[in-house]
Residue, then its C-alpha position, 0 to 999 in steps of 0.5 A: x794567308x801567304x798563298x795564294x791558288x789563283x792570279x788575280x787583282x783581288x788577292x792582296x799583297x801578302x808583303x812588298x818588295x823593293x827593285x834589287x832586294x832579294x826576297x825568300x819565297x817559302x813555297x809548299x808543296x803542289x797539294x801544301x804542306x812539307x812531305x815527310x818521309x813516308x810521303x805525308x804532308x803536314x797540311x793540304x791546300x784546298x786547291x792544288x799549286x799554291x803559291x806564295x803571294x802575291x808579293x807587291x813590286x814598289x817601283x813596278x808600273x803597268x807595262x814595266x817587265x820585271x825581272x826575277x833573278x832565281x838565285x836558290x831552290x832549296x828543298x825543305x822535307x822531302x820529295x814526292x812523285x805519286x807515291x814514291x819518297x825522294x830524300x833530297x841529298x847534296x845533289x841527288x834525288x834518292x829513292x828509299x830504295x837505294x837508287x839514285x837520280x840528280x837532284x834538279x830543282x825548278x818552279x812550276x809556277x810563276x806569274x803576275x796578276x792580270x790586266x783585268x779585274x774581272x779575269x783571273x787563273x788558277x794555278x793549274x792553268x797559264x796563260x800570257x802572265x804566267x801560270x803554271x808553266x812547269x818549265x825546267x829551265x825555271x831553274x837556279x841561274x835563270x833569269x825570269x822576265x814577266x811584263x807587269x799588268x798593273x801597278x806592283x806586278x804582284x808576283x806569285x810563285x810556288x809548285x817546286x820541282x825537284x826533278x822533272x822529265x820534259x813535258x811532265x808527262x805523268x802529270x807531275x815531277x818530283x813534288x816538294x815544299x822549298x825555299x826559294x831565293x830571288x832577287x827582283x830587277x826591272x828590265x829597261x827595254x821593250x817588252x814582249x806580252x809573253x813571259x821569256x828567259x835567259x838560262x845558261x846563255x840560251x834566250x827562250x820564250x814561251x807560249x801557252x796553248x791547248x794545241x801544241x802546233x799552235x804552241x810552238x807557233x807562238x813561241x817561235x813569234x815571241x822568239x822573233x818578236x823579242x830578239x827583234x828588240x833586244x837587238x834592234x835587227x830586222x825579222x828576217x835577220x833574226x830568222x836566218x840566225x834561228x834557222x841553224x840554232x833555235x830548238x824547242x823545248x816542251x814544258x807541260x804536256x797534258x790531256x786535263x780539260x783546264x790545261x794548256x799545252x806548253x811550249x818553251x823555244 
């Protein structure tokens, strides 16, 4: 079995990986299996999200912060949002009814097993180790950085998104099986508790929490407490350069007990 539902210590690595190797995630689809043009699955998942691994980080200690480089996302079969078929074609999205929107494919959920043994997620929730996130700017270019709990990081990813509006508001994007190409790398300075990211010179952070006040509260301070370490400046220095500049970004709005509200700055 290469997938996995939850973050846990107890899933065993599915495979290892090396620090500059670039590995090829095979991701299912956020209910399993690859759609087909009628909307059909070739298999289903027993709980939602699944996702590829864990894949074993040699060279990663407790503490470290990995780094994954999304070099590719390719779509495999078709797409799916409800009931409504995407046929993926160069650069679009199109309907079978002919209309058309661009294709924007972007990982929903990505993580590493947590600290304790005793604790774990699943796939359709987050929290300080990844999750499902549901950010769009998990995206071809970006750079994924998340701190290591234990020995190995074991890093899971999966829930492909070949389009999705902000917040997710409708409870999914365009949902897809897809290839996914990284290459893995380990950050030499100081990390943050929280998953962050670098896409298209813009450095973000994100935060987890039911309450969207609080979630972009947090954000802002990963945000500070980051750029504080990244470039050895002061906090109120770093305040004065977001105050003209910073945005937030929302990633996953919604109303399930088991859910976060999601907030990316």
């Amino acid at each position: 079995n290469f997938f996995t539902c939850n973050l846990s210590q107890i899933n065993q690595p599915v495979a290892n990986a090396e620090i500059g190797e670039t590995v090829i995630f095979e991701a299912p689809s956020a209910i399993g299996g690859i759609f087909d043009s009628k909307g059909k699955n070739s298999w289903n998942s027993e709980k939602a999200n699944p996702m590829c691994g864990p894949l074993k980080i040699n060279s990663i200690s407790a503490s470290d912060t990995i780094a994954v480089f999304i070099k590719k996302i390719k779509p495999v079969g078709f797409g799916l949002a409800g009931n409504t078929v995407f046929k993926p074609i160069k650069n679009k999205l199109r309907f079978m009814d002919g209309l058309e929107v661009p294709l924007e494919p972007s990982i929903g959920c990505i993580g590493v097993a947590p600290e304790s043994a005793k604790f774990a997620i699943d796939s359709m929730s987050s929290a300080e180790f990844g999750g499902n996130i549901d950010c769009r700017d998990f995206a071809p270019g970006s750079i994924i950085f998340l701190k290591s709990r234990i020995d190995g990081g074991m890093l899971s990813i999966g829930d492909v998104h070949l389009a999705m509006g902000d917040g997710e508001v409708e409870g999914c994007g365009v949902e897809s099986a897809a290839d996914i190409t990284v290459k893995i790398g380990k950050l030499k300075c100081p990390a943050i508790n929280t998953p962050w990211l670098i896409y298209k010179g813009e450095i973000m952070a994100i935060a987890s929490e039911r309450d969207i006040g609080l979630a972009i509260h947090n954000a802002y301070e990963s945000l500070l407490e980051l750029c504080m370490k990244l470039f050895t400046v002061e906090r109120l220095d770093v305040m004065r350069r977001m105050n003209p500049s910073g945005s937030v970004k929302l990633s996953m709005l919604l109303s399930c007990e088991n859910d976060s509200c999601l907030s990316s700055a």
